[in-house]
N, C-alpha and C positions, 0 to 999 in steps of 0.2 A: 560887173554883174550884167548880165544878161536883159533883156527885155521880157523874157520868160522866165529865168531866176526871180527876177525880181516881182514880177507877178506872182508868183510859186511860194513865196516869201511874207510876200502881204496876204495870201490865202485863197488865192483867188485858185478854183477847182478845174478851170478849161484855162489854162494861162496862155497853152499856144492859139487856142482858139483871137483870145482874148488879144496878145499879141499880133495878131494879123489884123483884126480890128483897127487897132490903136495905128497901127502904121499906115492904114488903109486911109485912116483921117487924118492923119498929120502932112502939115503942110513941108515941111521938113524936120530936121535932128531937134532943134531947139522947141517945135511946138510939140513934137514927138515927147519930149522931157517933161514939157506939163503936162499933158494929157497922161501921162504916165504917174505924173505924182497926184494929179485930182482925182485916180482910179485907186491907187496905193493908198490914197487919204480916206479911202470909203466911199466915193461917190460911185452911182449905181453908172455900169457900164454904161447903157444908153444915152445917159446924160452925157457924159464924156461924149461920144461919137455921134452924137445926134441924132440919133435914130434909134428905130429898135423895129423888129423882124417882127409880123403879124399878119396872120395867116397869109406868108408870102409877099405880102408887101412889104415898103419901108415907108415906117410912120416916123414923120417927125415928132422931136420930143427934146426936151429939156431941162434948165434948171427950176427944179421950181414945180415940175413936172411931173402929173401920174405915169410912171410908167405903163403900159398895157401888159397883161399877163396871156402865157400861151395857154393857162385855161379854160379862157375866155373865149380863144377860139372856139369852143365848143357852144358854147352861145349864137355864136356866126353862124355853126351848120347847120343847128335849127331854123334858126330864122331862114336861111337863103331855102330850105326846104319848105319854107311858107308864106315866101314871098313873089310873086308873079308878075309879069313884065308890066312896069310901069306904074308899081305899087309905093303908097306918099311911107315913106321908114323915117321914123324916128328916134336918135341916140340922142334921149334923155341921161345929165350927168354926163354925158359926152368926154370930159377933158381931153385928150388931145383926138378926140372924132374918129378912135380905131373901127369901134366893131361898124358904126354909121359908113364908112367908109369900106369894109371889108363884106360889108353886107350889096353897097352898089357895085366892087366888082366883082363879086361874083354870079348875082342876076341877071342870066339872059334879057337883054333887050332894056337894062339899065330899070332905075327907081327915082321919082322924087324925094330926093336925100336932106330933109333938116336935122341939125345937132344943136344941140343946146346944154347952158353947161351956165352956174355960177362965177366960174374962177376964170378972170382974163388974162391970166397968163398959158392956161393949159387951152381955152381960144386963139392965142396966135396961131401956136401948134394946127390947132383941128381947123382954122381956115384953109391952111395951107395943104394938108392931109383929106382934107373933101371936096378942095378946088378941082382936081379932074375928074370929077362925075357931077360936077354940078351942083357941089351943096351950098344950103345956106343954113348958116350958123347964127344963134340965136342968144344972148348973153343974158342971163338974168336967173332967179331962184325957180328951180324944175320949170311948171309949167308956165309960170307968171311971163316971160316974154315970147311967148307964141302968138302966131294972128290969126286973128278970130276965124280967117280963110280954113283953118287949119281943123276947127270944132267937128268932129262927128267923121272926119276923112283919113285918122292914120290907118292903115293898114297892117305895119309892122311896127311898133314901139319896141327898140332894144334895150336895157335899163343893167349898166352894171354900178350901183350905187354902192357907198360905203355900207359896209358889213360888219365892222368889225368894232364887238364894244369896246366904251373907251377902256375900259380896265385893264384891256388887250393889248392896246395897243404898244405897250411897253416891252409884249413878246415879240413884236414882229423883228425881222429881222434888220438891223443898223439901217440900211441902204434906205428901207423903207420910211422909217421911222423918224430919220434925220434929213432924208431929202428929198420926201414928196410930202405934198400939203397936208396939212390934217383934213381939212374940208374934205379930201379924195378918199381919208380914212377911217373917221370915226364914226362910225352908224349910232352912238349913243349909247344907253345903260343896257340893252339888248343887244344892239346894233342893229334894230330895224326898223329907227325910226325915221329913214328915208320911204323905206321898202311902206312902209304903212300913209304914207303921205302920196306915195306914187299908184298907188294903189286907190286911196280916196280919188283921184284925182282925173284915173285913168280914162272911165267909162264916157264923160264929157268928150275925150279927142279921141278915142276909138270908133272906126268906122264899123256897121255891125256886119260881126263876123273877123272883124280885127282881133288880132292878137299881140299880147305883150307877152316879154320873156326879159326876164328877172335872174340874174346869177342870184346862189344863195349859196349858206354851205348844207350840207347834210344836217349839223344838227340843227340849222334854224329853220329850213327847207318847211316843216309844218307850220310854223306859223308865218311866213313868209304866202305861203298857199291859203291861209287863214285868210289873212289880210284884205287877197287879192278876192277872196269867194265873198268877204264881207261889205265887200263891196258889187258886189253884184255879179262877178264872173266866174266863168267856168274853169276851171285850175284843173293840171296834173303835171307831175312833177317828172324829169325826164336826167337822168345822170350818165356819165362816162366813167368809166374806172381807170381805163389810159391818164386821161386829163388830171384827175380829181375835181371834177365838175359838176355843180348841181345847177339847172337849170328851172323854174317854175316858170310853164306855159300859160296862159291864160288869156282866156276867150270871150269877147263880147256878146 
């Protein structure tokens, strides 16, 4: 059987895609063979290959690993539409440092890029994924490991937090559900009890006239915008229909 049969087989929907991939990282025939069976076995493509495509770059990624959603990219274009040369951006929740990373390159004239994130494993990753623009990565729960340097100066806060309640979690698809963390997954009996935390938290490290932007879905998107007004900001809420993306803006 083939390298494409065989992908074709275990259900995989772009097999030749996939197939070029797989052989694109294989060291030779014999790693070729595993990497073929830990893809066959349900592990999500990126983990397999190491990487995964976002907006145009290659973000590192792995076991253990959020993967980043092309989404999300739509979260990026806002922001880089509101960020200006040499503006301090922040990828709170960070895991492996995509949209933080995809937000300095595409800002004329570069950004002061910090990420910050709980989980140190999806920190190897975003070190490595924010080392050439200069970031620095920050390990700890949301805002609790920022310095104090930091109070009253961000400019862009990008926030793709878990969403998804736990009750949910159980629809998501194997890939998801089996081999990324729950910490990158479970927003709680809502799922938005990150979004309402990031939210209390925000106005302290936003510089005034700073803005935060928050993925949400459509049906949480109100009170996601709740959250963020109840805490003192100005909210509107900005979607793609290409993407299926819902984004909440929100302003100091």
């Amino acid at each position: 059987m083939s390298l494409v049969e065989a992908l074709r087989a275990a259900g995989c929907v772009f097999a030749e895609e996939e197939a070029e991939l797989l052989s694109g990282a294989a060291r030779d025939d014999a790693h070729l063979a595993e990497l073929l069976d830990r893809r066959v076995g349900g592990e999500p493509l990126e983990h397999v290959v190491g990487w995964a495509e976002f907006c145009g770059l290659r973000m590192e990624v792995g076991e253990g690993a959020f993967v980043p959603r092309r989404r999300t990219e739509f979260l990026v274009e806002e922001a880089v539409a509101l960020a200006r040369p040499g503006a301090v951006v922040l990828d709170l929740c960070c895991g492996v440092g995509a949209l933080g990373a995809a937000v300095a390159a595409r800002t004329p004239g570069g950004v002061e890029l910090h990420a910050a994130d709980i989980d140190p494993a999806a920190l190897a990753y975003a070190r490595r994924n924010v080392a050439p623009f200069g970031g620095t990565v920050w390990e700890g729960d949301l805002y609790a490991p920022l310095p104090a340097s930091l109070l009253g100066r961000v400019d862009v806060l990008v926030v793709n937090a878990p969403y998804v309640p736990t009750e949910e979690i159980g629809l998501m698809p194997s890939e998801a559900r089996d081999h990324e963390p729950l910490v990158s997954l479970d927003g709680g009996a809502d799922g938005l009890d990150i979004h309402r935390r990031v939210a209390a938290g925000a106005p302290r490290w936003l510089a005034p006239g700073g803005r935060l932007l928050i993925e949400t879905s459509t049906r949480q998107c109100p009170s996601t915008a709740a959250a963020l007004a109840a805490a003192g900001l100005t909210t509107r809420t900005v979607t793609s229909e290409e993407l299926y993306a819902t984004v909440v803006i929100a302003t100091a």
